[in-house]
Predicted model as a PDB file, atoms N, CA, C, CB and O in Angstrom, pLDDT in the B-factor column:
MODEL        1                                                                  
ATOM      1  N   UNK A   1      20.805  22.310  22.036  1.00 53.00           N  
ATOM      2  CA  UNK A   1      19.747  21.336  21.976  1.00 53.00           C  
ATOM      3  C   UNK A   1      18.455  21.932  21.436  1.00 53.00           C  
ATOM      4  CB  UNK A   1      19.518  20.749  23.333  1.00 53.00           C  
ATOM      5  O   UNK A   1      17.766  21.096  20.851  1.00 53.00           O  
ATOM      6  N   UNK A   2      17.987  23.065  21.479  1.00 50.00           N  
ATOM      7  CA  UNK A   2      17.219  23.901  21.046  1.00 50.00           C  
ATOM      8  C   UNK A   2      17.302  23.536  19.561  1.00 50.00           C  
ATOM      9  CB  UNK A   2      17.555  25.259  21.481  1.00 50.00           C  
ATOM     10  O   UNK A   2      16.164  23.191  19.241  1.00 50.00           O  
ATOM     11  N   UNK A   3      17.967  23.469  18.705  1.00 52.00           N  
ATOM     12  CA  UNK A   3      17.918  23.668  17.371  1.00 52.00           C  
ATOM     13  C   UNK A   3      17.518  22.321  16.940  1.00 52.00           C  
ATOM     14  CB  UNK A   3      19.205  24.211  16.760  1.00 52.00           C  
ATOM     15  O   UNK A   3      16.872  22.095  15.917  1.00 52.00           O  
ATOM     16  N   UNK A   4      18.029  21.240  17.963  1.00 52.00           N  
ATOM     17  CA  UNK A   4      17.437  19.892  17.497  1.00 52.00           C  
ATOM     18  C   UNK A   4      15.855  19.500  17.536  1.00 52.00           C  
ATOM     19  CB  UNK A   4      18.093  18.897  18.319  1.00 52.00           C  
ATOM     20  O   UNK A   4      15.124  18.800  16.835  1.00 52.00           O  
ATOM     21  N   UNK A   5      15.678  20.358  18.787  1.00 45.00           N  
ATOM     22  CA  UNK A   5      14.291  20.173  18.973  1.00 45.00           C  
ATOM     23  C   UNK A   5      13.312  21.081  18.093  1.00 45.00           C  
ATOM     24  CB  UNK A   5      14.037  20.394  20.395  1.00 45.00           C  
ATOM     25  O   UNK A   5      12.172  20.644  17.932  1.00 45.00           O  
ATOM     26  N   UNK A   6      13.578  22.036  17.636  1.00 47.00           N  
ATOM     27  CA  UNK A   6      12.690  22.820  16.754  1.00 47.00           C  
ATOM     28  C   UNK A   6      12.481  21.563  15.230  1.00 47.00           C  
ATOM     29  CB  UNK A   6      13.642  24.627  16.332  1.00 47.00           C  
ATOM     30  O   UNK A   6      11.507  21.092  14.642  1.00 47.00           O  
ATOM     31  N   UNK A   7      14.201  21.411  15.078  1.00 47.00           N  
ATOM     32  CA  UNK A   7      14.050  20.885  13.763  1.00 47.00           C  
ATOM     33  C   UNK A   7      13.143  19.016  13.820  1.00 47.00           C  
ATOM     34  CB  UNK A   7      15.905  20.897  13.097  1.00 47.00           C  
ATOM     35  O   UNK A   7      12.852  18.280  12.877  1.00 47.00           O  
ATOM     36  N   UNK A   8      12.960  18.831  15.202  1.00 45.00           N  
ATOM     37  CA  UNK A   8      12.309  17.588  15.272  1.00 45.00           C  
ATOM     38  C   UNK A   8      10.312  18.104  14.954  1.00 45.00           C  
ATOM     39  CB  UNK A   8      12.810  16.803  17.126  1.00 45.00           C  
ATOM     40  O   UNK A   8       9.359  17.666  14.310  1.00 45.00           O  
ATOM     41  N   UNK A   9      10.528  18.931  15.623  1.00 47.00           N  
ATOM     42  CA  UNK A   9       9.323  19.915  15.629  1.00 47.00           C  
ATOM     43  C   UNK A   9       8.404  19.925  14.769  1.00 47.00           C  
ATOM     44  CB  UNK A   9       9.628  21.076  15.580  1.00 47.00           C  
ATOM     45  O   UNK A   9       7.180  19.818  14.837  1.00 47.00           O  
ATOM     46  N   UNK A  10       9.821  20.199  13.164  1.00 48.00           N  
ATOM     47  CA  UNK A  10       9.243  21.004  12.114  1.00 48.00           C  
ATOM     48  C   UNK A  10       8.999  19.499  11.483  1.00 48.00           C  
ATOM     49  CB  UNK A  10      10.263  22.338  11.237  1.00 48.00           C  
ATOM     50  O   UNK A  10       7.916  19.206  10.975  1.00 48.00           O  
ATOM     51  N   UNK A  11      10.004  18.652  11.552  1.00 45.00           N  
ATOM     52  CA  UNK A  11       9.803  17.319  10.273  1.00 45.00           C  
ATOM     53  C   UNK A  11       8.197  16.901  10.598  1.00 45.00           C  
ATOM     54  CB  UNK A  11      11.120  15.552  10.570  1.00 45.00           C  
ATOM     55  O   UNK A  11       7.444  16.973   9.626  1.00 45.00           O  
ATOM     56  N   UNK A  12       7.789  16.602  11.491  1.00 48.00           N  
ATOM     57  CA  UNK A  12       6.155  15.855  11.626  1.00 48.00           C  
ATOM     58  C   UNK A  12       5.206  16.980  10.490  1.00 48.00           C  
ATOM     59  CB  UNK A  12       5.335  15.979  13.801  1.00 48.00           C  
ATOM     60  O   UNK A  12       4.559  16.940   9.444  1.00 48.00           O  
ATOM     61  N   UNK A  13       5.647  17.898  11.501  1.00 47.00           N  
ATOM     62  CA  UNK A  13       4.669  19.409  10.593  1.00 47.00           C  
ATOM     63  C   UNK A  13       4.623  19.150   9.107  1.00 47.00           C  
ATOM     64  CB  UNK A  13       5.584  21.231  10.693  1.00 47.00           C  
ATOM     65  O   UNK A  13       3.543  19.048   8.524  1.00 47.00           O  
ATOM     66  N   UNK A  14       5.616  19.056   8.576  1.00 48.00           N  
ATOM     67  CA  UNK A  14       6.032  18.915   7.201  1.00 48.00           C  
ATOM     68  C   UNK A  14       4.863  17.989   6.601  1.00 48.00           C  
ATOM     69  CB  UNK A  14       7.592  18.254   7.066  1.00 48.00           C  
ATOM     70  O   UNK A  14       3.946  18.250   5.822  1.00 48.00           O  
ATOM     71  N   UNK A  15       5.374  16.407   7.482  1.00 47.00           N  
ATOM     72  CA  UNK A  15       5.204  14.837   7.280  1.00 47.00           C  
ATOM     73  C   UNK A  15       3.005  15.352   6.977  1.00 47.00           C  
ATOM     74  CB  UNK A  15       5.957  13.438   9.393  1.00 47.00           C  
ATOM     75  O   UNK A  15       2.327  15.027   6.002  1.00 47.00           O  
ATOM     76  N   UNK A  16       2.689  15.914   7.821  1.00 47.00           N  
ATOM     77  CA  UNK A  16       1.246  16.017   8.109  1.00 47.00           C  
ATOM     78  C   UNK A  16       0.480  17.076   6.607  1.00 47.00           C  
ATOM     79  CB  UNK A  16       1.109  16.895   9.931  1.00 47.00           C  
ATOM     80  O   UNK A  16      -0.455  16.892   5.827  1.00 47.00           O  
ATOM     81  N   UNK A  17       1.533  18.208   6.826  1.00 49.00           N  
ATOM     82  CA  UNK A  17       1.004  18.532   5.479  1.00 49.00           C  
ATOM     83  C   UNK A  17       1.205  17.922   4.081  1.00 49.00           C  
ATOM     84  CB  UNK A  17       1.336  19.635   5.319  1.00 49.00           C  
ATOM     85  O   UNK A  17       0.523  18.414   3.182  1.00 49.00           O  
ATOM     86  N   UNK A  18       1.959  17.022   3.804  1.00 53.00           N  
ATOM     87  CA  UNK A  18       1.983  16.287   2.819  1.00 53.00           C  
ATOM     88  C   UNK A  18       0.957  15.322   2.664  1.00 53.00           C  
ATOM     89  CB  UNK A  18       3.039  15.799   2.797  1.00 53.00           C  
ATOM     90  O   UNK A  18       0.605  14.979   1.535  1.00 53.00           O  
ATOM     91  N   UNK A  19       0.315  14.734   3.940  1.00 60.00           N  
ATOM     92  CA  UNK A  19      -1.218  13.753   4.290  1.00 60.00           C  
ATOM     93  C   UNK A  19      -2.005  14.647   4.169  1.00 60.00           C  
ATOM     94  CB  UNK A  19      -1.550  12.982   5.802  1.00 60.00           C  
ATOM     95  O   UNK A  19      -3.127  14.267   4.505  1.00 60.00           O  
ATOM     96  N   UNK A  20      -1.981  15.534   3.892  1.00 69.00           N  
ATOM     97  CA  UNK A  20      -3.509  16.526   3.730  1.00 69.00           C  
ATOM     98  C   UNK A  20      -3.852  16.860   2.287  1.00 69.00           C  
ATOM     99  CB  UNK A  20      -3.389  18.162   4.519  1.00 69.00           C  
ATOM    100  O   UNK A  20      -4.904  17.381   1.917  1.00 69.00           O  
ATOM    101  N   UNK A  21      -2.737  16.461   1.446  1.00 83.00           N  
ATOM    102  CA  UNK A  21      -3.367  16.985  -0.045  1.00 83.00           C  
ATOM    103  C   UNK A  21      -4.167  15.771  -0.263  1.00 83.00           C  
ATOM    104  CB  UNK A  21      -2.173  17.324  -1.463  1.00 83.00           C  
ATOM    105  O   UNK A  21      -3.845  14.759   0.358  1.00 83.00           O  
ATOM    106  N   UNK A  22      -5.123  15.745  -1.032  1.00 87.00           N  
ATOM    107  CA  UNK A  22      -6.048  14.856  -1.348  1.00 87.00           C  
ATOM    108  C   UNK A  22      -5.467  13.863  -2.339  1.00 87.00           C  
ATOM    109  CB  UNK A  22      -7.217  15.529  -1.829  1.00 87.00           C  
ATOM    110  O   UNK A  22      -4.977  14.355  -3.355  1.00 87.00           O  
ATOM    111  N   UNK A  23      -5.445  12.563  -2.206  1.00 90.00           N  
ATOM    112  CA  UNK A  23      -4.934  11.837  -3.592  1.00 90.00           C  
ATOM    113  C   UNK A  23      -6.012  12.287  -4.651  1.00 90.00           C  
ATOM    114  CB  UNK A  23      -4.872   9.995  -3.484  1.00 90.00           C  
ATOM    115  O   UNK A  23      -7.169  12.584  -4.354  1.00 90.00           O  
ATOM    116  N   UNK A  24      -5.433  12.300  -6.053  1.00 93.00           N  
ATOM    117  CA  UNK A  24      -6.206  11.963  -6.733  1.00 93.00           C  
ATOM    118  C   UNK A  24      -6.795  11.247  -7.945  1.00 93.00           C  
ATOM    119  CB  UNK A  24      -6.280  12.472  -6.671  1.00 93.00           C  
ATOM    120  O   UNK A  24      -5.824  11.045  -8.674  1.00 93.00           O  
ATOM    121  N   UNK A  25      -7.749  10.822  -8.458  1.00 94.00           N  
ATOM    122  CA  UNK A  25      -8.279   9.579  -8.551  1.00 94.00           C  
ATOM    123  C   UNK A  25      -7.061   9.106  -9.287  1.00 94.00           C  
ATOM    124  CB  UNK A  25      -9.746   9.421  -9.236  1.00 94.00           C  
ATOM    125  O   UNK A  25      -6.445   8.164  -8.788  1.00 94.00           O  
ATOM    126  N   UNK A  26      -6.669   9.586 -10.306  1.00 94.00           N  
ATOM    127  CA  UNK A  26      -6.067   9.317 -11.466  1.00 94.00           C  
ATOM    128  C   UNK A  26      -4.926   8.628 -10.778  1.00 94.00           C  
ATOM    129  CB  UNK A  26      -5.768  10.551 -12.434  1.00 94.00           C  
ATOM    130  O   UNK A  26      -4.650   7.492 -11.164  1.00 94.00           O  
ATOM    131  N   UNK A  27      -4.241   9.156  -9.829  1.00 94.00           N  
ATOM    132  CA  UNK A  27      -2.990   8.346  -8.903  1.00 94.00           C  
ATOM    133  C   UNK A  27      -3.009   7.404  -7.721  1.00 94.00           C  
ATOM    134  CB  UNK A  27      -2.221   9.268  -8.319  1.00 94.00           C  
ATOM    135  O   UNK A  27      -2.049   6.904  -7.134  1.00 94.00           O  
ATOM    136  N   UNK A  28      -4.715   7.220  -7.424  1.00 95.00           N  
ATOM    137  CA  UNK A  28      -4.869   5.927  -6.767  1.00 95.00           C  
ATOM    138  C   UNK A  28      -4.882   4.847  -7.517  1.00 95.00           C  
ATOM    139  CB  UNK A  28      -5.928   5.848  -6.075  1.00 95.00           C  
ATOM    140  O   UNK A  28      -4.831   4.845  -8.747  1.00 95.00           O  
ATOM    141  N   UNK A  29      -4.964   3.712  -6.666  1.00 97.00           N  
ATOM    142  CA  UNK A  29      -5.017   2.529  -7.268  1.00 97.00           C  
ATOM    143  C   UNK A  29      -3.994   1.843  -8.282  1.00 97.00           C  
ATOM    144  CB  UNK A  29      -6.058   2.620  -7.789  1.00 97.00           C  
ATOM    145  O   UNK A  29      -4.430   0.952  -9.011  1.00 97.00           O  
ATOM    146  N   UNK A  30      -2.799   2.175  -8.353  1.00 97.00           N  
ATOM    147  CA  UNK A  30      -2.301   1.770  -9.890  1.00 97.00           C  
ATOM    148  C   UNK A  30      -2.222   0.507 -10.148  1.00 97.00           C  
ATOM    149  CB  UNK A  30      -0.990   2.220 -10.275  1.00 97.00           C  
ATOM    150  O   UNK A  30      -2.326   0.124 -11.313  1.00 97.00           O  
ATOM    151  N   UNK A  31      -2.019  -0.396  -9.089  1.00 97.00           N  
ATOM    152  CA  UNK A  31      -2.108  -1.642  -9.218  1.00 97.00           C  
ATOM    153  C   UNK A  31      -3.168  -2.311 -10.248  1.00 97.00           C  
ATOM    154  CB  UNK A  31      -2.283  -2.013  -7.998  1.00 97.00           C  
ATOM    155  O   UNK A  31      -3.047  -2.820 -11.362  1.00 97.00           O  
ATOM    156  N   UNK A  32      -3.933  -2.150  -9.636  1.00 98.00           N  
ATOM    157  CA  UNK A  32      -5.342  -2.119 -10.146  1.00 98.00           C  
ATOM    158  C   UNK A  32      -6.073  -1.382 -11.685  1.00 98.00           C  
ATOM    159  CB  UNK A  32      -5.939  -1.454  -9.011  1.00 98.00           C  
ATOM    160  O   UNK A  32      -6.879  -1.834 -12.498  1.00 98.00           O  
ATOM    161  N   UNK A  33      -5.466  -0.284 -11.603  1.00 98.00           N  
ATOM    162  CA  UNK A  33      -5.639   0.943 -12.573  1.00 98.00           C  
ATOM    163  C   UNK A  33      -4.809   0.021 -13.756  1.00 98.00           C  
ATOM    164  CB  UNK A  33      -4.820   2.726 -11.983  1.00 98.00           C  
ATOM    165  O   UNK A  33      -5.519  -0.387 -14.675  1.00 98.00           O  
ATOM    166  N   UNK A  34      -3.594  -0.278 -13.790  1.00 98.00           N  
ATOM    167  CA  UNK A  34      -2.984  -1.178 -14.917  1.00 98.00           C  
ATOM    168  C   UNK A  34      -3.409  -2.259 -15.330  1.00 98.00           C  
ATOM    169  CB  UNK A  34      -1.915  -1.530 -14.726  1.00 98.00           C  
ATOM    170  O   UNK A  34      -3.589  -2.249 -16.548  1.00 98.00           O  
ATOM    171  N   UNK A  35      -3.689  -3.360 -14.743  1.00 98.00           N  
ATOM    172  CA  UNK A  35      -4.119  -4.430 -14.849  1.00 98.00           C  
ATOM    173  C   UNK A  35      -5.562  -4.202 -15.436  1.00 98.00           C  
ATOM    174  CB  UNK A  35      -3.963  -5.104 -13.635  1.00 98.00           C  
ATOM    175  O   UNK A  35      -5.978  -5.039 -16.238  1.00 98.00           O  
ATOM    176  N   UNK A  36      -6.485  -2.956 -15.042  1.00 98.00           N  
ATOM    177  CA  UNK A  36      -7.944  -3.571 -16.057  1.00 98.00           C  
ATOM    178  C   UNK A  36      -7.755  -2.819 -16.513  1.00 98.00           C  
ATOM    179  CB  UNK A  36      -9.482  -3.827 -15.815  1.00 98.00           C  
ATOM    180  O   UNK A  36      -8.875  -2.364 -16.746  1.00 98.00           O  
ATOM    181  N   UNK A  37      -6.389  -1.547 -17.320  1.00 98.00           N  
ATOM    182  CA  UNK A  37      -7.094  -1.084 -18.127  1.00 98.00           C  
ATOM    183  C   UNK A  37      -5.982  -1.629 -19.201  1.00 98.00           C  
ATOM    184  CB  UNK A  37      -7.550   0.436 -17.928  1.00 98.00           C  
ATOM    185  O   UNK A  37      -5.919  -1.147 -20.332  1.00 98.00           O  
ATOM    186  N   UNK A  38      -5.212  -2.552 -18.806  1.00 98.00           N  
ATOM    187  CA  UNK A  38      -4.875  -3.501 -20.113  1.00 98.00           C  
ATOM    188  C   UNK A  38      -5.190  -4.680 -20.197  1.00 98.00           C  
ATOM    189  CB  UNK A  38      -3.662  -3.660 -20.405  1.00 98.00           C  
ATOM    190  O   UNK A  38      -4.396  -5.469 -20.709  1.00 98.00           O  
ATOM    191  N   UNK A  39      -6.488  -5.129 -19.694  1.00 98.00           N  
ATOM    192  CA  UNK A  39      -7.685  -5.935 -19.861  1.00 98.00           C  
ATOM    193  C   UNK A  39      -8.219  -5.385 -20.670  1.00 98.00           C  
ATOM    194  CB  UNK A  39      -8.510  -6.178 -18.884  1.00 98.00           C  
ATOM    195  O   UNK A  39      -7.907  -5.803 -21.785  1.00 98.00           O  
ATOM    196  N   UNK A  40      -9.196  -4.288 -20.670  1.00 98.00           N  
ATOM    197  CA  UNK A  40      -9.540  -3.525 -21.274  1.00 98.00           C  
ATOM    198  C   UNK A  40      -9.454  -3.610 -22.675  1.00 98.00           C  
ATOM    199  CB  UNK A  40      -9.129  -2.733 -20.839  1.00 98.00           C  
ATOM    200  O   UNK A  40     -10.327  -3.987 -23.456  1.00 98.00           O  
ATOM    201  N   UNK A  41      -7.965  -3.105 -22.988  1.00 98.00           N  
ATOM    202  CA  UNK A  41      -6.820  -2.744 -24.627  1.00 98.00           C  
ATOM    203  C   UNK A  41      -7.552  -4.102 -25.312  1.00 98.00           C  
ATOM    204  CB  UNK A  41      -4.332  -2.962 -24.435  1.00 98.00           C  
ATOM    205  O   UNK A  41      -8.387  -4.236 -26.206  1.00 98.00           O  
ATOM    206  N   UNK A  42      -6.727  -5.158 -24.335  1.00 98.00           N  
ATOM    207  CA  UNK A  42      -6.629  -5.975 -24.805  1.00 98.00           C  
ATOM    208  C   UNK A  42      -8.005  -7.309 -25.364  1.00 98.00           C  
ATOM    209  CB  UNK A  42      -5.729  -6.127 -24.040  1.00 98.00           C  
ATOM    210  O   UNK A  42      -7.730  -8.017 -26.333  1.00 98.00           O  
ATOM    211  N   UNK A  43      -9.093  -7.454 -24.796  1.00 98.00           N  
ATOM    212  CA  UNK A  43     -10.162  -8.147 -24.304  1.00 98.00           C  
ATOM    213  C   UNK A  43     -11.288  -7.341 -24.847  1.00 98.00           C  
ATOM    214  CB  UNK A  43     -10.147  -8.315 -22.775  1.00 98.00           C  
ATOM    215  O   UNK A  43     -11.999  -7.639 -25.807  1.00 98.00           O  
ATOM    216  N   UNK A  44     -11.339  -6.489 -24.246  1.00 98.00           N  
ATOM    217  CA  UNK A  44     -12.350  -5.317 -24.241  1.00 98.00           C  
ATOM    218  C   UNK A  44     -13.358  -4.927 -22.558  1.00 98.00           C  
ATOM    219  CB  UNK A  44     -13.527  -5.851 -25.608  1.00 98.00           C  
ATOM    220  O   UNK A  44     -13.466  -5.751 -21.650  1.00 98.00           O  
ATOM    221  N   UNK A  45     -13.833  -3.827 -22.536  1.00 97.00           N  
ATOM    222  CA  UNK A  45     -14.661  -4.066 -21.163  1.00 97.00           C  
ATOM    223  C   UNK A  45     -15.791  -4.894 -20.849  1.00 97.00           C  
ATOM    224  CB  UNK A  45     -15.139  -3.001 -20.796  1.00 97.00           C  
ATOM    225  O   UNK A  45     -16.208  -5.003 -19.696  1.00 97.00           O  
ATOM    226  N   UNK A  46     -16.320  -5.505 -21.872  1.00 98.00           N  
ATOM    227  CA  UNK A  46     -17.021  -6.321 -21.305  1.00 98.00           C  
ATOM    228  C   UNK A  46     -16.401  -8.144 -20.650  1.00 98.00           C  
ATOM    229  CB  UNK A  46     -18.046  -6.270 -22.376  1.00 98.00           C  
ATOM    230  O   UNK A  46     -16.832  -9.138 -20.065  1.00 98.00           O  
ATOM    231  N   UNK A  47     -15.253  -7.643 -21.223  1.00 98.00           N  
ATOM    232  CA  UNK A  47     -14.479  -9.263 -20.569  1.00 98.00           C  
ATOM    233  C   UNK A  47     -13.206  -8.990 -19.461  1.00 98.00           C  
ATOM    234  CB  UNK A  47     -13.578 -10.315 -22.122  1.00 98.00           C  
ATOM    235  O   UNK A  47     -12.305  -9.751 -19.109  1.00 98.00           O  
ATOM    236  N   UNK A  48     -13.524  -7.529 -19.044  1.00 98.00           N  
ATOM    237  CA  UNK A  48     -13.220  -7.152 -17.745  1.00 98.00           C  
ATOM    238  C   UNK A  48     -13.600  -6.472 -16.379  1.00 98.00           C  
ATOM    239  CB  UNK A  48     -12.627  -6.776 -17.950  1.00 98.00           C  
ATOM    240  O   UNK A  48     -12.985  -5.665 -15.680  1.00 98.00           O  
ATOM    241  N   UNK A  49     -15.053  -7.189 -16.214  1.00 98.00           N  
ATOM    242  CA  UNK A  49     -15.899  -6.630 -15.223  1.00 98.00           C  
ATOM    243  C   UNK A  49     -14.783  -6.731 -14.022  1.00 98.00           C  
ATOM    244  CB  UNK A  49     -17.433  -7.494 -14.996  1.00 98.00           C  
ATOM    245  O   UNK A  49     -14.044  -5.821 -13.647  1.00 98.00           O  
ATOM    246  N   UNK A  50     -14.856  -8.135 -13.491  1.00 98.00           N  
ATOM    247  CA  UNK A  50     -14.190  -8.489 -12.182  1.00 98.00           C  
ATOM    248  C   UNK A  50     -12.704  -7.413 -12.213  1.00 98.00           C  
ATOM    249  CB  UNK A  50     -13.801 -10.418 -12.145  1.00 98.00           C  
ATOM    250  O   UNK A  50     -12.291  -7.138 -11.087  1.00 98.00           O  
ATOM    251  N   UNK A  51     -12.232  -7.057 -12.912  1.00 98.00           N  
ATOM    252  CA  UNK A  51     -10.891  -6.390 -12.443  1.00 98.00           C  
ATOM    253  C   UNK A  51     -11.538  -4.557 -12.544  1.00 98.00           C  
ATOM    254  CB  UNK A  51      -9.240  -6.903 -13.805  1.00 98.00           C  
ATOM    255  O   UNK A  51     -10.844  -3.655 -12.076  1.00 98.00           O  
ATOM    256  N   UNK A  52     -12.873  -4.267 -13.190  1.00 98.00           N  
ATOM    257  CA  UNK A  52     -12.948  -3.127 -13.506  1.00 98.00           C  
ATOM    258  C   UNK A  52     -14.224  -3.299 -11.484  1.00 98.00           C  
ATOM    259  CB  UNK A  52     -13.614  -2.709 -15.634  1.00 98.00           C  
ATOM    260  O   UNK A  52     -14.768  -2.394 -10.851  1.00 98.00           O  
ATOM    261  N   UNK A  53     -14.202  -4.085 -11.336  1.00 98.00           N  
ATOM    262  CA  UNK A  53     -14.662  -4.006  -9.748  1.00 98.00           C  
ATOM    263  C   UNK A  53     -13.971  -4.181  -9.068  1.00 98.00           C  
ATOM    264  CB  UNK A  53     -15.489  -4.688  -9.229  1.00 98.00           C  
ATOM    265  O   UNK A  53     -14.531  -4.303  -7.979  1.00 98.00           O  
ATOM    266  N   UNK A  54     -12.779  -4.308  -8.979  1.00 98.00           N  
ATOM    267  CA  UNK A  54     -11.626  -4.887  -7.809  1.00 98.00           C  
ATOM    268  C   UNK A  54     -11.118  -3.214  -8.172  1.00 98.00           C  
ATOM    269  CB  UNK A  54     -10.226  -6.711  -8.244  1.00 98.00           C  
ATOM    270  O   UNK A  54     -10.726  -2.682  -7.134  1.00 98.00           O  
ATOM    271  N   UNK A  55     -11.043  -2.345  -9.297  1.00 98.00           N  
ATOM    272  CA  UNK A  55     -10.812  -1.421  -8.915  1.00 98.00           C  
ATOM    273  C   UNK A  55     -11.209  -0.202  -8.013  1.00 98.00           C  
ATOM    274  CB  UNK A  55     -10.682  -1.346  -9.564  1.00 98.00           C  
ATOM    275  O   UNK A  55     -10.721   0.455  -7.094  1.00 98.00           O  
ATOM    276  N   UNK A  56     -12.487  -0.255  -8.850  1.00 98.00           N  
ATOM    277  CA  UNK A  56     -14.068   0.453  -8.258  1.00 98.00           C  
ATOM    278  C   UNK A  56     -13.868   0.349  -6.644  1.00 98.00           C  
ATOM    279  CB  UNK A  56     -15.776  -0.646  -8.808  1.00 98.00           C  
ATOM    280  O   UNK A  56     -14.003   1.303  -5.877  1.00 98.00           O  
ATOM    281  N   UNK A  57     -13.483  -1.134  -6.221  1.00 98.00           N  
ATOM    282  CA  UNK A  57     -13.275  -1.349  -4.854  1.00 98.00           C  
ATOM    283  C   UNK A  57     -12.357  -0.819  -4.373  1.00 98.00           C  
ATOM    284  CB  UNK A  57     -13.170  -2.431  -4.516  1.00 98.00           C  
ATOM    285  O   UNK A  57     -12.752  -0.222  -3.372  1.00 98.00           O  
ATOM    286  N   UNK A  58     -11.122  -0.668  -4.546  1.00 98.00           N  
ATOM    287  CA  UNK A  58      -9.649  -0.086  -4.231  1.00 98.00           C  
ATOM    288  C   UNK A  58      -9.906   1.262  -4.025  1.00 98.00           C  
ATOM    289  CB  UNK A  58      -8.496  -0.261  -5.408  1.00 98.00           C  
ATOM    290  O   UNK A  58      -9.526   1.745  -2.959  1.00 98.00           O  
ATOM    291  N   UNK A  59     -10.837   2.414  -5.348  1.00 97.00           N  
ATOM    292  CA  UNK A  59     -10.638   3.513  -4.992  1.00 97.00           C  
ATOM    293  C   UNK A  59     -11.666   4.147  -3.695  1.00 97.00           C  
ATOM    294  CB  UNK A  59     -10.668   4.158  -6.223  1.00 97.00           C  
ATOM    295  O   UNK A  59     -11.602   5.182  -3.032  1.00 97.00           O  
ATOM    296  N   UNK A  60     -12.776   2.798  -3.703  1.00 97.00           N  
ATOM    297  CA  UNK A  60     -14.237   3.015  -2.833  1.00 97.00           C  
ATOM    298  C   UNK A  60     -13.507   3.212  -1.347  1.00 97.00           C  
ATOM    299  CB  UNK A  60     -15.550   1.397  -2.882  1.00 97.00           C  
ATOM    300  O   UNK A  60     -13.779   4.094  -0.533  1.00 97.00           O  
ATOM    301  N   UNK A  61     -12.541   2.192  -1.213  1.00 97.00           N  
ATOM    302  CA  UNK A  61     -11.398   1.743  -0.168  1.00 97.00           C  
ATOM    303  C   UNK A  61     -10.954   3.293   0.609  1.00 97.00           C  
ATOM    304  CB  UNK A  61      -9.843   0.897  -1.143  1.00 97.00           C  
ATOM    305  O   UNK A  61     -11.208   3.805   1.700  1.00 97.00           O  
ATOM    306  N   UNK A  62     -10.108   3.721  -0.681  1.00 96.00           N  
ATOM    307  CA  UNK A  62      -9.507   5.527  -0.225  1.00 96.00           C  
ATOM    308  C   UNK A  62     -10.317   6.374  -0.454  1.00 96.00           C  
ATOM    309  CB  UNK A  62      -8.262   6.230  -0.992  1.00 96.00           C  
ATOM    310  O   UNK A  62      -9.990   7.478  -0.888  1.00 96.00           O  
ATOM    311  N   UNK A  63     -11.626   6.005  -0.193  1.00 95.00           N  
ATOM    312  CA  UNK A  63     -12.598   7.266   0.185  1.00 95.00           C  
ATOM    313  C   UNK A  63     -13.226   8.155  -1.016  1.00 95.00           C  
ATOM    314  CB  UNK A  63     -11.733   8.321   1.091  1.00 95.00           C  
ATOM    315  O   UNK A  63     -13.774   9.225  -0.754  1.00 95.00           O  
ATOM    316  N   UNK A  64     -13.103   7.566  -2.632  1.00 96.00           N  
ATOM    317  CA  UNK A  64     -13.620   7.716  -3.274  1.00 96.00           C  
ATOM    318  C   UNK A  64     -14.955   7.450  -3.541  1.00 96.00           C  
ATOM    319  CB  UNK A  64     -13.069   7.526  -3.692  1.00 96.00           C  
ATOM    320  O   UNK A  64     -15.297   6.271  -3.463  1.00 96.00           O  
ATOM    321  N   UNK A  65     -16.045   8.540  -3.932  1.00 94.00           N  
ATOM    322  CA  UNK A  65     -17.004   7.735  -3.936  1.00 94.00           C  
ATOM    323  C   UNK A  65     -17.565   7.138  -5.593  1.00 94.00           C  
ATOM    324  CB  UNK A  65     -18.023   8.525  -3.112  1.00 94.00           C  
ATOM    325  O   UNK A  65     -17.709   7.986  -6.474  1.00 94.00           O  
ATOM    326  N   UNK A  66     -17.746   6.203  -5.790  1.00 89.00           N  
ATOM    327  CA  UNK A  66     -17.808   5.229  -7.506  1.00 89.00           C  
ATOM    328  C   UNK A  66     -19.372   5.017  -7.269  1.00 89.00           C  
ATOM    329  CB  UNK A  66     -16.652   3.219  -7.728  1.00 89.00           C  
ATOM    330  O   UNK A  66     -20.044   4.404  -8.098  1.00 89.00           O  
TER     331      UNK A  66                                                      
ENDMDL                                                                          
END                                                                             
C-alpha cells in the first residue's frame, strides 16, 4: 500500500507544478485572439474595436496587465 500512496502523493505534486508556469500572453485567450485578429485581416482595426476589447478583457481576466 505504500507504493500507492507515494504514487498518489507524487500525481498532485506534478498537477501543481504544471499551475505554476505562467501562461503566456501569446497562448491566452484564443478564442478571442482568433476572432479579432481575423476581424482585423479582414475589416481592418478600426472596424474591430469591440472584439479587440472583449480581448483586452479576457487577457485583463488571467491577470494580464493591458
Amino acid at each position: 500500500m505504500s507504493t500507492l500512496s507515494a504514487a498518489s502523493v507524487e500525481t498532485p505534486v506534478g498537477a501543481q507544478e504544471m499551475e505554476k508556469k505562467p501562461l503566456k500572453p501569446c497562448c491566452a485567450c484564443p478564442e478571442t485572439k482568433k476572432v479579432r485578429d481575423a476581424c482585423i485581416i479582414e475589416k481592418g482595426e478600426e472596424k474591430c474595436s469591440e472584439l479587440i476589447e472583449a480581448h483586452k478583457d479576457c487577457m485583463r481576466q488571467l491577470g494580464f496587465k493591458i
